[in-house]
TORMI-503905 format. One line per 5 residues: their letters; for each residue x, y, z of N, C-alpha, C, O. Coordinates in nm, 3 decimals. Layout:
// TORMI-503905
a) X:Y:Z:X:Y:Z:X:Y:Z:X:Y:Z; ... .
This chain:
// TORMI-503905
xxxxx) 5.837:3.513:2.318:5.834:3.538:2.463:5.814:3.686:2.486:5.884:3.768:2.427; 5.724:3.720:2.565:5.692:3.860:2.614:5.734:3.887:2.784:5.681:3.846:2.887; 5.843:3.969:2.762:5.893:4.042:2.930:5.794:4.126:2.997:5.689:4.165:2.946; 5.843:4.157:3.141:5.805:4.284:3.174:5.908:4.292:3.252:5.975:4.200:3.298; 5.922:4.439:3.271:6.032:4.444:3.356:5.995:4.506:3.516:6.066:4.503:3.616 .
xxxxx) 5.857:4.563:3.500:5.834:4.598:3.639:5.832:4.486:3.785:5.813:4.365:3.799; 5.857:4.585:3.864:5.893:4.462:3.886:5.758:4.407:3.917:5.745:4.287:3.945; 4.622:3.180:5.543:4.484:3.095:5.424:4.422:2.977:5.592:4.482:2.871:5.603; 4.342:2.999:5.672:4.342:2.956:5.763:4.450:2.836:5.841:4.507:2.759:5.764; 4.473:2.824:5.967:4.549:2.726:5.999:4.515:2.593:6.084:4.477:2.619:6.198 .
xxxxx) 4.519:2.474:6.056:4.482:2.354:6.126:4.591:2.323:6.201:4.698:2.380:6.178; 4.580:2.214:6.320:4.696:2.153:6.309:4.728:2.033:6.294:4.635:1.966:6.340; 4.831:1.949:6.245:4.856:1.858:6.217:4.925:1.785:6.281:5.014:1.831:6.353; 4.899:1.645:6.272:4.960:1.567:6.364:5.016:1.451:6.359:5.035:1.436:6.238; 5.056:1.353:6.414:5.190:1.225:6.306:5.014:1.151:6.294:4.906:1.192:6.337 .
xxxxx) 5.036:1.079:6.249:4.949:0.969:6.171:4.949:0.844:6.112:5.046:0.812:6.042; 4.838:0.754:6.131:4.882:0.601:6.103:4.881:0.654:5.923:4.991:0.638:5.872; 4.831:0.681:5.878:4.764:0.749:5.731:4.900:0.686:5.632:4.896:0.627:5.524; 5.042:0.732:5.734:5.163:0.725:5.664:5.221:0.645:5.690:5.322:0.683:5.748; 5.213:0.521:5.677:5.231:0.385:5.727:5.429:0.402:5.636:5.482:0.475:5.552 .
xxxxx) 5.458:0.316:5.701:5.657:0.324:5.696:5.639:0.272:5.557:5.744:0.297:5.499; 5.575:0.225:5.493:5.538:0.138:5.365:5.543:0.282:5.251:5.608:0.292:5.147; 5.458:0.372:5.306:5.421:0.430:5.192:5.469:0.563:5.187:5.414:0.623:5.095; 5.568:0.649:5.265:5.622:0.767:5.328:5.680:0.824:5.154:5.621:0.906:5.083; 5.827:0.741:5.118:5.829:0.815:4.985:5.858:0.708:4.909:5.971:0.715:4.862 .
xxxxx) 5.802:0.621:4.883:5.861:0.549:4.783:5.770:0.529:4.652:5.651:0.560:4.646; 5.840:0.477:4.555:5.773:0.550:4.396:5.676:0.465:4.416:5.677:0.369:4.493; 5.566:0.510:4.327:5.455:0.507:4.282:5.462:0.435:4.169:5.522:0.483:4.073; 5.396:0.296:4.159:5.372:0.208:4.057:5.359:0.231:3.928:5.279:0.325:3.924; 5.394:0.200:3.800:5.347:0.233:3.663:5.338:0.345:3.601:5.273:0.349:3.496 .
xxxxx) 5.401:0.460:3.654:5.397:0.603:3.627:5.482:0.683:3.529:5.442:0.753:3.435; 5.628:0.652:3.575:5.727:0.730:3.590:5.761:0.751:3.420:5.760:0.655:3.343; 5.776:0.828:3.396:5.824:0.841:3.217:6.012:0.862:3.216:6.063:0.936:3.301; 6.075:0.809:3.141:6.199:0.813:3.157:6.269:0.925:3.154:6.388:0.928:3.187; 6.200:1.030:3.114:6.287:1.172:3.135:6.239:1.247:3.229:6.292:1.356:3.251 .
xxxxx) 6.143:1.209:3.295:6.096:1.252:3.439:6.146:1.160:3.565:6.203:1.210:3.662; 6.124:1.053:3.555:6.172:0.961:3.647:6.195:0.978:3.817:6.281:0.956:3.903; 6.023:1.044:3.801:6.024:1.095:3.928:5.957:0.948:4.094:5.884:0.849:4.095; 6.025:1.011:4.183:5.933:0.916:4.303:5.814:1.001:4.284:5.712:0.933:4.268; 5.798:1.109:4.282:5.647:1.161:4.350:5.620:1.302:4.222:5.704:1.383:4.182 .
xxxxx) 5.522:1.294:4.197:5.457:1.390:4.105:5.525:1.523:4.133:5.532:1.584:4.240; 5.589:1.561:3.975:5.604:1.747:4.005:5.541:1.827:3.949:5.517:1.811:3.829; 5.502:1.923:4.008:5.436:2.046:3.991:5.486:2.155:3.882:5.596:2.207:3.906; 5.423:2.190:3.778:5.473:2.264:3.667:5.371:2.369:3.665:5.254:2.341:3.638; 5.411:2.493:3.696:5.310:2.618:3.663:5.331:2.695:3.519:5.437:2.735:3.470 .
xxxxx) 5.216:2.701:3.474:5.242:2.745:3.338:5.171:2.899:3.372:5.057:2.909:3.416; 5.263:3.021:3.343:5.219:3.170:3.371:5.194:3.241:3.192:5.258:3.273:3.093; 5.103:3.235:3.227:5.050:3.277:3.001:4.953:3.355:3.031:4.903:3.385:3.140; 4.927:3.391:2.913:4.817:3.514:2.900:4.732:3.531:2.737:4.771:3.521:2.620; 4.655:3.548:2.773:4.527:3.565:2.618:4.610:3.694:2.578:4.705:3.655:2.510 .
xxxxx) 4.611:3.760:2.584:4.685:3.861:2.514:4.881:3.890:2.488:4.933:4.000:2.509; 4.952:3.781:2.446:5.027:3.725:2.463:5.055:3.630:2.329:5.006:3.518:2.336; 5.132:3.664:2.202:5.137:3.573:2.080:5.225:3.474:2.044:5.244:3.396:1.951; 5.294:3.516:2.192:5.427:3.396:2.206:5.378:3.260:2.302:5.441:3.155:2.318; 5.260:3.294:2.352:5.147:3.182:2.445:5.090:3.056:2.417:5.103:2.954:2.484 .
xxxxx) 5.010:3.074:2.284:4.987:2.952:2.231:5.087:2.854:2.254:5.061:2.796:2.359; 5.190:2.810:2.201:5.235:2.708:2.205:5.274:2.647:2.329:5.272:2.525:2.350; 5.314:2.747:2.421:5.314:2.694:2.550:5.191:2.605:2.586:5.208:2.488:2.620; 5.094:2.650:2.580:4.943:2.687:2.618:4.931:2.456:2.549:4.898:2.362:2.623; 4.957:2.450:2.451:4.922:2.326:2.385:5.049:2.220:2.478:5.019:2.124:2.549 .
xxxxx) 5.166:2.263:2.456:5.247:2.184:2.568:5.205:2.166:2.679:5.188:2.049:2.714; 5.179:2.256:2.758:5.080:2.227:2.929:4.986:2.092:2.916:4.978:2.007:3.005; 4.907:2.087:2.776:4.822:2.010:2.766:4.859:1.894:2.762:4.802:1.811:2.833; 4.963:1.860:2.679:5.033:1.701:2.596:5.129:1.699:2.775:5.143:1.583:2.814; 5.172:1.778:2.849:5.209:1.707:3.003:5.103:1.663:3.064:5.108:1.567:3.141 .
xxxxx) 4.987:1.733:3.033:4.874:1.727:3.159:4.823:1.545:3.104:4.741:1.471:3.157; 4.889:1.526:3.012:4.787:1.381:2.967:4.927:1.260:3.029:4.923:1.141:2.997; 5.025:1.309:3.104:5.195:1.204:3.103:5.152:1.226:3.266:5.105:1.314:3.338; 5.205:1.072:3.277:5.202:1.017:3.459:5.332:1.168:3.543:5.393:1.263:3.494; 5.319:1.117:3.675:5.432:1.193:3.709:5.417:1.401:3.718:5.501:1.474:3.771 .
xxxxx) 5.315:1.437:3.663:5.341:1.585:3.648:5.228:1.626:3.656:5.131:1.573:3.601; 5.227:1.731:3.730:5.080:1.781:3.761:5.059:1.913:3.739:5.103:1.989:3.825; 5.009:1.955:3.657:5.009:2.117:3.550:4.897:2.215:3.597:4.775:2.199:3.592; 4.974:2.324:3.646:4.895:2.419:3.670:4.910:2.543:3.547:5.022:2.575:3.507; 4.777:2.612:3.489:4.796:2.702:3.425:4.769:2.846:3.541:4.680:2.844:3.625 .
xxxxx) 4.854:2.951:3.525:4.828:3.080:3.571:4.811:3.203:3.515:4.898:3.290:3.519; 4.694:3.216:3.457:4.712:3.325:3.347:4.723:3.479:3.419:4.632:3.528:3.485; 4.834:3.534:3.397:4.869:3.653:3.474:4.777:3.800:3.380:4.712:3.800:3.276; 4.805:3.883:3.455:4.740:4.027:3.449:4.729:4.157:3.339:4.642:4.224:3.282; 4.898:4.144:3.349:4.987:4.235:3.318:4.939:4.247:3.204:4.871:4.350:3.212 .
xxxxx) 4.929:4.192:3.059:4.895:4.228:2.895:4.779:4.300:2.901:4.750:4.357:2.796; 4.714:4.312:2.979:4.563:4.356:2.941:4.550:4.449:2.883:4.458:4.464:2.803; 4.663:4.560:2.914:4.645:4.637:2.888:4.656:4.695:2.705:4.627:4.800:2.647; 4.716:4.560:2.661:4.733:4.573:2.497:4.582:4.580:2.445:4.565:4.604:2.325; 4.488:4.564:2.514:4.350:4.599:2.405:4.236:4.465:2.482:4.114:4.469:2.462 .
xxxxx) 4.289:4.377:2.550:4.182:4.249:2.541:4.239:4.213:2.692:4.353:4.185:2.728; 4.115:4.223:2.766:4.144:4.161:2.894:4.098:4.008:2.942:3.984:3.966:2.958; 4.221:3.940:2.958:4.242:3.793:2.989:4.121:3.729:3.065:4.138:3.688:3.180; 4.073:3.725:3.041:3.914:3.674:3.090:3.948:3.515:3.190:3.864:3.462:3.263; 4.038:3.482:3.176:4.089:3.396:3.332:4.214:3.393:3.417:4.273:3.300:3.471 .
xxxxx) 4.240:3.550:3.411:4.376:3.582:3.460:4.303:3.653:3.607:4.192:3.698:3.635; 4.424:3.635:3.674:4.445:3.675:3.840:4.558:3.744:3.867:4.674:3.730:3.829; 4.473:3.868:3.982:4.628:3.878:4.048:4.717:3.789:4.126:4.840:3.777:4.128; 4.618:3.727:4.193:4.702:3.596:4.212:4.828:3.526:4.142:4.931:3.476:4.188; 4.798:3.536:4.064:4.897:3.430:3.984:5.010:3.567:3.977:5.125:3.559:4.021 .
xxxxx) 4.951:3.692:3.911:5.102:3.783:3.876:5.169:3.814:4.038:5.272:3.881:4.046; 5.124:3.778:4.120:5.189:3.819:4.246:5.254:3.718:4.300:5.347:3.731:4.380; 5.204:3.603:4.256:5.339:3.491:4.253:5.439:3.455:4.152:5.542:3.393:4.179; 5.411:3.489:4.051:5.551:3.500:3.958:5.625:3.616:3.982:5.745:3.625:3.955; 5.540:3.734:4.049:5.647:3.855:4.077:5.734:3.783:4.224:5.852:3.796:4.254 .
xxxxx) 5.669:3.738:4.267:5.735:3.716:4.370:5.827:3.565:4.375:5.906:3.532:4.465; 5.802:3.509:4.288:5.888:3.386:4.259:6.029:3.446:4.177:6.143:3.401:4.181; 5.972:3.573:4.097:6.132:3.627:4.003:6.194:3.720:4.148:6.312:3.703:4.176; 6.141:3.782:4.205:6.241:3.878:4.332:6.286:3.754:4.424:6.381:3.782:4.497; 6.243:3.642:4.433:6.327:3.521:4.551:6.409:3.475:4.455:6.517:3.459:4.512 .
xxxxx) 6.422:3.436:4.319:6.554:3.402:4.245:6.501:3.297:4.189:6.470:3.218:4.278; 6.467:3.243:4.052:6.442:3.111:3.985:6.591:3.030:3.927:6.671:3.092:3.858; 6.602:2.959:3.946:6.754:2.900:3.880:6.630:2.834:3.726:6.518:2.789:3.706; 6.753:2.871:3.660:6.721:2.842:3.535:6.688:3.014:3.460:6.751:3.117:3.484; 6.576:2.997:3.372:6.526:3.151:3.353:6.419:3.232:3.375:6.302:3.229:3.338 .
xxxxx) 6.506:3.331:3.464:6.415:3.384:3.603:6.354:3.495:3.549:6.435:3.548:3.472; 6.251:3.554:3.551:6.219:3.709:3.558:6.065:3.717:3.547:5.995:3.622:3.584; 6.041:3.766:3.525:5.835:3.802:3.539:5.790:3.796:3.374:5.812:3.911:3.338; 5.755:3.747:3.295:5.733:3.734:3.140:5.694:3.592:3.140:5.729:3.492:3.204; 5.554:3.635:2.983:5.483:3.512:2.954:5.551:3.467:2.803:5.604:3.551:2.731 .
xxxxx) 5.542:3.328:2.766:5.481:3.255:2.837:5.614:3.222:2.982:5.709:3.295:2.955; 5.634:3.170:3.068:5.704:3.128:3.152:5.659:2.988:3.256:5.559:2.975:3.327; 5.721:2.938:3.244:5.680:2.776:3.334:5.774:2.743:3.443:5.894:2.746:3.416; 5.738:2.712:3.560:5.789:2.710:3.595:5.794:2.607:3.713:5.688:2.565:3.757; 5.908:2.568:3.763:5.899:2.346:3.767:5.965:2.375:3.929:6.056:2.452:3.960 .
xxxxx) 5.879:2.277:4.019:5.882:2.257:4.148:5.910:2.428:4.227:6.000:2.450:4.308; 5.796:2.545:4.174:5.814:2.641:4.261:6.000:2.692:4.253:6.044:2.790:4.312; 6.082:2.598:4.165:6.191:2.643:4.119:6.341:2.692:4.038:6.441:2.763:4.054; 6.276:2.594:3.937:6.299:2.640:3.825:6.246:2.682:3.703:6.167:2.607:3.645; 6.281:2.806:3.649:6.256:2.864:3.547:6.266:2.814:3.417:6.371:2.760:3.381 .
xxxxx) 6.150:2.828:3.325:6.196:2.860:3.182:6.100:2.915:3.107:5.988:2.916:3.159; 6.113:2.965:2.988:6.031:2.979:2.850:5.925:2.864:2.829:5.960:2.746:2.816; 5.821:2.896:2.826:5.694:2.764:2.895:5.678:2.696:2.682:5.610:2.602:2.640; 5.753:2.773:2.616:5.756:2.647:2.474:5.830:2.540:2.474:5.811:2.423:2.439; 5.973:2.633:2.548:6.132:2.503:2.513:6.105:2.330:2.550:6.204:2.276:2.600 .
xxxxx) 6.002:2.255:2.533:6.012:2.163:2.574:6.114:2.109:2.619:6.150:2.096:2.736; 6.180:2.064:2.486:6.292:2.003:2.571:6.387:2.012:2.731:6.411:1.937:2.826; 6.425:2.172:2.682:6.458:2.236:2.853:6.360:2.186:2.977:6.398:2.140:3.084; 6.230:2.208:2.935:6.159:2.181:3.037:6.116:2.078:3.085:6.026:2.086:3.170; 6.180:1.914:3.035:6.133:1.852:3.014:6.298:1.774:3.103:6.304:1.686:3.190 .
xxxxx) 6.368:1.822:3.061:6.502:1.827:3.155:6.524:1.843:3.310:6.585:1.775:3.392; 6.441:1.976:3.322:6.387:2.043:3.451:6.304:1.949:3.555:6.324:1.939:3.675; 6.213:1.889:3.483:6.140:1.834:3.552:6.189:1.693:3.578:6.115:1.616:3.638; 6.274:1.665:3.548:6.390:1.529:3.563:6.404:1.560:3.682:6.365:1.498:3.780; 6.498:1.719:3.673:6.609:1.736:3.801:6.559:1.744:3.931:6.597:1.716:4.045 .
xxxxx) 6.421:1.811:3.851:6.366:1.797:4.027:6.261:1.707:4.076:6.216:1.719:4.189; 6.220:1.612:3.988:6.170:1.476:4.037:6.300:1.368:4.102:6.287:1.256:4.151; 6.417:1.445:4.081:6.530:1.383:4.159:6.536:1.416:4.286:6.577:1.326:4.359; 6.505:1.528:4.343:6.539:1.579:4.452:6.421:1.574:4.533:6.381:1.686:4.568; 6.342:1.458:4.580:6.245:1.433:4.677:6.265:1.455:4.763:6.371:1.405:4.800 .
xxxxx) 6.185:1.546:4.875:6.246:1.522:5.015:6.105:1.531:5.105:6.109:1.552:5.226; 5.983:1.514:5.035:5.862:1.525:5.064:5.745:1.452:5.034:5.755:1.421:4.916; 5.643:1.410:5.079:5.565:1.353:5.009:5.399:1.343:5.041:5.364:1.320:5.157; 5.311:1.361:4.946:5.187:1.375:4.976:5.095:1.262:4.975:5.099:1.225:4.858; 4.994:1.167:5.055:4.956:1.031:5.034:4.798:1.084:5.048:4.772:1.193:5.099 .
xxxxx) 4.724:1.019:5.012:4.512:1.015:5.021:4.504:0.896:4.988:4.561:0.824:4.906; 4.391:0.882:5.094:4.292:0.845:5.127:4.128:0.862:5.095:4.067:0.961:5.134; 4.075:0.773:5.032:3.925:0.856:5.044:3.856:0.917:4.908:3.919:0.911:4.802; 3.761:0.960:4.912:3.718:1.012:4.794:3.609:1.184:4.822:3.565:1.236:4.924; 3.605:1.216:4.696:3.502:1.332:4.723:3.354:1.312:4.817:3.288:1.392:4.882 .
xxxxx) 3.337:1.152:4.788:3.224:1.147:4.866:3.210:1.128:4.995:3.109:1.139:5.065; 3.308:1.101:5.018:3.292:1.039:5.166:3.423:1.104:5.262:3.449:1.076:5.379; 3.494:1.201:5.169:3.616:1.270:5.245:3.703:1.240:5.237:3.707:1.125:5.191; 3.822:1.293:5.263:3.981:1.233:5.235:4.037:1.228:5.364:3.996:1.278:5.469; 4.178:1.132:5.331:4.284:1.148:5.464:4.377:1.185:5.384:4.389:1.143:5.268 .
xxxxx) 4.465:1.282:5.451:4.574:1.363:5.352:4.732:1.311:5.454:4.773:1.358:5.561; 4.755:1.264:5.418:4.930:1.191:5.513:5.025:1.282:5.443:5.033:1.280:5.320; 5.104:1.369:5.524:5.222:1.392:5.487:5.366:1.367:5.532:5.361:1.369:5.655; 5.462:1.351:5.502:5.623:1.278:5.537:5.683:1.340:5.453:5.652:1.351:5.334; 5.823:1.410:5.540:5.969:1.415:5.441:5.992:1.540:5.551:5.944:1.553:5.664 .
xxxxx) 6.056:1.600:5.499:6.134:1.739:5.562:6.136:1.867:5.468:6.111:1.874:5.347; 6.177:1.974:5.565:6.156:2.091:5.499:6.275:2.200:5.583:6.290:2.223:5.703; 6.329:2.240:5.491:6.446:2.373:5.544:6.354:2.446:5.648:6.398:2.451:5.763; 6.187:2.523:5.613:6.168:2.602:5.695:5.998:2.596:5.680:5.960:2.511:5.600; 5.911:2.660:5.733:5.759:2.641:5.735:5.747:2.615:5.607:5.821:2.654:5.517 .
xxxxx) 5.619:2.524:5.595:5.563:2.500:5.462:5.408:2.499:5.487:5.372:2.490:5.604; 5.323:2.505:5.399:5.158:2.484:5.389:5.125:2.402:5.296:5.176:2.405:5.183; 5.026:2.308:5.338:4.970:2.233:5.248:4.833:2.286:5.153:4.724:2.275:5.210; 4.832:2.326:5.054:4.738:2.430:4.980:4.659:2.362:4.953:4.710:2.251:4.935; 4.517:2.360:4.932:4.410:2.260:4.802:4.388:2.414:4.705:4.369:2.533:4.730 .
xxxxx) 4.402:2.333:4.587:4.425:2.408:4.430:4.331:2.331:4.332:4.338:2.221:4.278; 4.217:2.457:4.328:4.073:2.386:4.247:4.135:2.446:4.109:4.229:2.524:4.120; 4.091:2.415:3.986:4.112:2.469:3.858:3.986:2.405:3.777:3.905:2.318:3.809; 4.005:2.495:3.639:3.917:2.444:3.591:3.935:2.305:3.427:3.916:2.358:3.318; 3.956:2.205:3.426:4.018:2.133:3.353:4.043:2.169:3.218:4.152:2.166:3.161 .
xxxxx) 3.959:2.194:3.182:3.986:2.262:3.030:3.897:2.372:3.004:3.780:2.344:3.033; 3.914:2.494:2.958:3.867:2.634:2.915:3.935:2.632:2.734:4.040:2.597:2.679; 3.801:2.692:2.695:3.879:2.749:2.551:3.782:2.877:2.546:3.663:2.894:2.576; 3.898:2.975:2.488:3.828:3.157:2.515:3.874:3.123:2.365:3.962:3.049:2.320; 3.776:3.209:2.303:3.745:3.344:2.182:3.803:3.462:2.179:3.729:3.548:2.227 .
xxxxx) 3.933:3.513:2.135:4.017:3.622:2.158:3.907:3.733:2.046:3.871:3.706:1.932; 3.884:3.827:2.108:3.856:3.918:1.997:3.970:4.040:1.947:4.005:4.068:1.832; 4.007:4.093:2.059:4.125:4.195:2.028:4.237:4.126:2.080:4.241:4.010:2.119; 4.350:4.231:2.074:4.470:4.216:2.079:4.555:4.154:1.971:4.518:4.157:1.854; 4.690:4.084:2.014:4.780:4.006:1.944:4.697:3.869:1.901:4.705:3.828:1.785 .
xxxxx) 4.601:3.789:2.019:4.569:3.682:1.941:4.414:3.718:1.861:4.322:3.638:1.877; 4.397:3.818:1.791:4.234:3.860:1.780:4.236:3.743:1.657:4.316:3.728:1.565; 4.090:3.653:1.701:4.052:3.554:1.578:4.117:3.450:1.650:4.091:3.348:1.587; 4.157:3.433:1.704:4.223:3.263:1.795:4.107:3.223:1.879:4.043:3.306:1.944; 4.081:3.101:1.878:4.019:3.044:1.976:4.112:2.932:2.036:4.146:2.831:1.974 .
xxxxx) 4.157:2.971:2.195:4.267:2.873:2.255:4.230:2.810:2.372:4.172:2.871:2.462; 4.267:2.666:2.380:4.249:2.642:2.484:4.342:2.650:2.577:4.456:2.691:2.555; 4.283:2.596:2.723:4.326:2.612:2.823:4.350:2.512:2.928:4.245:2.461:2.969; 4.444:2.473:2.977:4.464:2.376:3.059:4.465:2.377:3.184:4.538:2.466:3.229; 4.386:2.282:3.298:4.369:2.306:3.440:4.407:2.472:3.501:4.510:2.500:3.562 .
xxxxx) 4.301:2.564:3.467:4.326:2.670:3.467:4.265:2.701:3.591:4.156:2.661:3.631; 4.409:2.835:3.692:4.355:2.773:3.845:4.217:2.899:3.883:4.216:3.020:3.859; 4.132:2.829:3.935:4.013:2.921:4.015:4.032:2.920:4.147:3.926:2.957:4.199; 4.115:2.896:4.231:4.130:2.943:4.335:4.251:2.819:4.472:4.309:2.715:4.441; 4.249:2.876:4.586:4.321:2.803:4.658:4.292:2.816:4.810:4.270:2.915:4.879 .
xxxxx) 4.298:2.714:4.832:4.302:2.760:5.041:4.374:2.729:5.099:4.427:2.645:5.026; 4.450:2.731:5.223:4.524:2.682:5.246:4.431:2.562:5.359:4.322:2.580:5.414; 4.527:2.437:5.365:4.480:2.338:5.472:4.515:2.349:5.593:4.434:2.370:5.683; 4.682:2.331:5.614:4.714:2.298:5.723:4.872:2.361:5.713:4.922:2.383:5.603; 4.950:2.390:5.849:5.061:2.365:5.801:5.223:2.286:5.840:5.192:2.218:5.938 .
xxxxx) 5.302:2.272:5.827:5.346:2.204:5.796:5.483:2.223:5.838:5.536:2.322:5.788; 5.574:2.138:5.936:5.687:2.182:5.937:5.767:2.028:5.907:5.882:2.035:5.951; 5.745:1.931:5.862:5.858:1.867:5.845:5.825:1.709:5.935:5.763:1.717:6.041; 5.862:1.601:5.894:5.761:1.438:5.986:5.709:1.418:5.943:5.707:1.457:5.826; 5.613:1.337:5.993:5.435:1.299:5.959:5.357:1.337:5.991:5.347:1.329:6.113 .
xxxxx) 5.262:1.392:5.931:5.130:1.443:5.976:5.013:1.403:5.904:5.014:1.355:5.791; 4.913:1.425:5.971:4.803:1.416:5.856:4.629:1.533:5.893:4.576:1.598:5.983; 4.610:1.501:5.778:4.502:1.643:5.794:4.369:1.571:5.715:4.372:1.518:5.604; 4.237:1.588:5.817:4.124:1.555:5.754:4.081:1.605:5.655:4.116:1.718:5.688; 3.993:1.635:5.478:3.981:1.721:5.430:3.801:1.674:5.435:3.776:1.558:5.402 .
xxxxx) 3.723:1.734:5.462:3.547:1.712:5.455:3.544:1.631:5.356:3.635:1.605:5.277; 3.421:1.584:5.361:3.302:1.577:5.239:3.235:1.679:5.177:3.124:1.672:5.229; 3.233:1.762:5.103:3.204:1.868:5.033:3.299:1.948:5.047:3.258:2.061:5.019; 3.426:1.949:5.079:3.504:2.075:5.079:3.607:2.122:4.960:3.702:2.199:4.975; 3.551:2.034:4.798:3.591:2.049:4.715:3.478:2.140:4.606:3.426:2.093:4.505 .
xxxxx) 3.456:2.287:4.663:3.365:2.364:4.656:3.421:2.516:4.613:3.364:2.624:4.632; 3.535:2.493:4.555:3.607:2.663:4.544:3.517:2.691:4.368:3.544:2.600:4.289; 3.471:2.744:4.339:3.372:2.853:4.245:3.455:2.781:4.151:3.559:2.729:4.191; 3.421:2.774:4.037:3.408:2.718:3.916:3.527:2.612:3.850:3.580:2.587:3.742; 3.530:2.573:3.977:3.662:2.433:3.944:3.587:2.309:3.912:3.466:2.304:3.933 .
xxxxx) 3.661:2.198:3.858:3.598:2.078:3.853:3.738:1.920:3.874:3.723:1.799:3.887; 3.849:2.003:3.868:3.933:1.920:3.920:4.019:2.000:4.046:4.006:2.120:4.072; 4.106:1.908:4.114:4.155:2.006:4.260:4.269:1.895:4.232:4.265:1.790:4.167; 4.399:1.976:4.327:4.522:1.904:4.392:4.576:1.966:4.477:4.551:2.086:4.488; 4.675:1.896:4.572:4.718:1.928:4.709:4.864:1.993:4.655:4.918:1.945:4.555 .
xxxxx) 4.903:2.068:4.705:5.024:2.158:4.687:5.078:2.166:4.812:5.008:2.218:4.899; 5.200:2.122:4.846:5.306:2.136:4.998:5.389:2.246:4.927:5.457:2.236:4.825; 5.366:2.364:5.013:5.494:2.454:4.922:5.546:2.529:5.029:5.461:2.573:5.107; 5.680:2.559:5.056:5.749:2.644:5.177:5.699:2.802:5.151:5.748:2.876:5.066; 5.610:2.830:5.226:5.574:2.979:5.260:5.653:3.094:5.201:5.776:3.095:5.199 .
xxxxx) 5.563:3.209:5.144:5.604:3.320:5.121:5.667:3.279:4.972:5.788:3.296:4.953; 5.565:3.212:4.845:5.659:3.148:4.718:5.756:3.119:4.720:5.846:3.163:4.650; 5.766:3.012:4.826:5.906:2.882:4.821:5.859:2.778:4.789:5.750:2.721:4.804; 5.971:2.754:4.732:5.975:2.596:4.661:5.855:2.518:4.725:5.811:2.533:4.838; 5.807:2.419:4.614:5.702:2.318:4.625:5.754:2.185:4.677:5.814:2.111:4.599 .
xxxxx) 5.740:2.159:4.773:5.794:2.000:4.787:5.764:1.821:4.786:5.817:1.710:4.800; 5.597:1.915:4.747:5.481:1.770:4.680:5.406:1.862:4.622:5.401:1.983:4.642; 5.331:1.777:4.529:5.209:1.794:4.493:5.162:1.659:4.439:5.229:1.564:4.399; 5.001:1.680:4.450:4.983:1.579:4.366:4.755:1.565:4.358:4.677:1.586:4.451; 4.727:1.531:4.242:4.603:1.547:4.228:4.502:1.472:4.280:4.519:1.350:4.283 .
xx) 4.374:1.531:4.335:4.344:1.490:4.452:4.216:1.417:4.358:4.177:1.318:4.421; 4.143:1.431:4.238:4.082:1.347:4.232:4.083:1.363:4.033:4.020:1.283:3.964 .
């Protein structure tokens, strides 16, 4: 594990048949894995970096979740290592400005800004190898539903996006393009001579709509799954200003 110590337009939304009383939160057919045992898909951000020798293994775990019902894996390759010799060729500030800002709001579990780091429903922390821990994590908070994301529709012809549950305080519904699998050629640094892959690695985000809590629902186009070099996308409900995630789930 490597430390550091330093430290989207708006729609509006509206109740909707979309969320019929049938389908608001209740589990999802054939999915659930017994140590997840979630109603509704959770969101796991994996924060790693190409220049980073404690990464790999995280980096292969992201993968063996990304293939299990129930969990929907984002990779974020952050900024910060570059400076060891080899610059991360799919890292963002993006991403380091939400783990900086996810460690200054407080992670329960283990909090602070360092790769690899994973980190489960926007709120809990860990070391993105410990499986097991993390695998715990994502139990606890596939327990604590209080939200939920439903579609309609397809890329071709457009989606209907239904949302239901509640929320302490504003939330946004994000679309999150990535790119499904990447494998880079390290030449310098800690991994020089590795060739690693990469899992749903994110290229970008917009925001949809937002969101305070009921039913709503939000049209998404026909072509509006168009963010630069993605090829898979998912919907992210997350409380504003890197708060907690309270759905997610993959849109195609």
């Amino acid at each position: 594990m490597r430390e550091i110590m330093r430290p989207y337009f708006q729609a509006s939304i509206v109740g909707a048949g979309i969320l019929a009383a049938g389908i608001a939160l209740l589990p999802e057919s054939g999915g659930a894995q017994s140590y997840v045992a979630p109603s509704e898909p959770v969101l796991i951000e994996l924060f790693t970096s190409q220049g980073c020798s404690s990464c790999p293994p995280a980096d292969r775990l992201a993968k063996r979740l990304d293939q299990e019902e129930g969990i929907v894996v984002i990779s974020r390759p952050v900024t910060y290592w570059d400076y060891l010799g080899w610059k991360d060729s799919l890292a963002s500030e993006a991403n380091t400005d939400l783990q900086r800002a996810y460690a200054q709001r407080g992670l329960s579990g283990y909090n602070g800004v360092y790769t690899p780091q994973l980190v489960v429903a926007g709120q809990l922390g860990e070391v993105g190898s410990r499986e097991d821990a993390i695998r715990s994590k994502i139990a606890r908070a596939g327990a604590k539903v209080d939200a939920a994301i439903r579609v309609r529709g397809s890329d071709a012809r457009g989606f209907g996006i239904g949302l239901a549950g509640k929320t302490r305080r504003q939330a946004e519904l994000v679309l999150v393009g990535v790119d499904a699998g990447a494998e880079v050629a390290i030449g310098r640094g800690e991994n020089r001579g590795r060739s690693i892959a990469y899992t749903n690695v994110l290229k970008g985000e917009r925001r949809l709509a937002v969101w305070e809590g009921g039913e709503a629902s939000h049209a998404l186009a026909k072509g509006a799954l168009n963010i630069d070099g993605a090829d898979r996308y998912a919907l992210v409900l997350r409380e504003v200003n890197a708060g907690p995630v309270l759905a997610a789930r993959w849109l195609n």
